[in-house]
Structure formats: structure tokens, C-alpha cells
N, C-alpha and C positions, 0 to 999 in steps of 0.2 A: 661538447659543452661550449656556449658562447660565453666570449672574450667579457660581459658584464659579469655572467656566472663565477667563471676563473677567479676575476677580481676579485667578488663578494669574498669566496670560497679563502684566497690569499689571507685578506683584512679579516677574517673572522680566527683563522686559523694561529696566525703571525700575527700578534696585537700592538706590537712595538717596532721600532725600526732598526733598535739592536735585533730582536728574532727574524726579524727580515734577511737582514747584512747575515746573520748566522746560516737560516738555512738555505741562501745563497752561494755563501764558502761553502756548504756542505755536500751541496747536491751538483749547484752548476756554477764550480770555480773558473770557468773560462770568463762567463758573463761578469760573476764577481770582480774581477780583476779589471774588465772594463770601466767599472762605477768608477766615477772622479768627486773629487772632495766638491766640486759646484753641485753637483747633481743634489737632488731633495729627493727625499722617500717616494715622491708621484712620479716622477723620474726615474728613480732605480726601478719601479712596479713598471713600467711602461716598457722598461727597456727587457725587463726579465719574459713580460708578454711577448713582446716583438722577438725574442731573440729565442726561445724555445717552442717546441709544438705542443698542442694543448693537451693533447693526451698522454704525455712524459710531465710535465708539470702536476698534471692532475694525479697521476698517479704518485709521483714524489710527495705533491701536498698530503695525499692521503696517509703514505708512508709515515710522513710527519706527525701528521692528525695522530694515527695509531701510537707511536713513539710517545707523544705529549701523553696522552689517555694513562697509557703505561705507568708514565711516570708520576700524573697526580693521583694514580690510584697507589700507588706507593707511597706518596707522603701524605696522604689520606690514613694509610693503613699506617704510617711512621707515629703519626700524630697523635692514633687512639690507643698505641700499642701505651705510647710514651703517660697519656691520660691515665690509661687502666694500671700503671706500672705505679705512678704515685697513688693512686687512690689506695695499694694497696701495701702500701707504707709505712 
């Protein structure tokens, strides 16, 4: 997967730069711990690029990917349960 690829794949995944910082502590706390308070979000992607290989990132993002899906599919399912609970009130 080329390095624009990754990117995309990162920013669509990670939409904020807390989720960023997040699944950075999560996955690759060594790189995390390098980011310094001057760095900017194109900076910490840059370094997170540079500093692992692209088919362990891609694989973690996917991981990620999966996890996230998970998780809005349960408060999808939270939401209607919570809908169908009042309606029948």
C-alpha cells in the first residue's frame, strides 16, 4: 500500500486528533511517547508514517476500522432499543 494510500486510509479512519493521539497510545506507544507538545497533527502522521512499516500500521488501522464498526453498531443498536423501549410506554 502506498504511503498517499496509508494516509487517506489513517484520516478517514481517525477523524480527530484526539483518535489519532488515542490509537497511537494504543498500538505504537513507543512512537507516541516520542510526539512533543510543538508537533501538529501533520507532524505526529508523518512521524507515525516514518516510524512503522506499512503493513503493521495497515493492519492495526484495520483492526481499528473493525473495533470502531463494532462499536457504532452497538450504539446504533443502544439507540433503537432505547426508541422502541419508550414508544412502548
Amino acid at each position: 500500500m502506498a504511503t498517499v494510500e496509508l494516509r487517506a486510509l489513517l484520516r478517514d479512519t481517525l477523524r480527530t486528533e484526539p483518535d489519532f493521539n488515542t490509537f497511537c497510545l494504543d498500538y505504537f506507544p513507543d512512537v507516541h511517547r516520542k510526539f512533543t507538545g510543538s508537533m501538529d497533527g501533520l507532524a505526529k502522521e508523518n512521524f507515525l508514517l516514518q516510524s512503522v512499516s506499512e503493513p503493521i500500521l495497515h493492519a492495526k488501522l484495520a483492526e481499528e476500522r473493525a473495533r470502531l464498526d463494532v462499536y457504532k453498531r452497538q450504539s446504533r443498536y443502544r439507540a433503537h432499543s432505547s426508541v422502541a423501549a419508550d414508544s412502548t410506554s
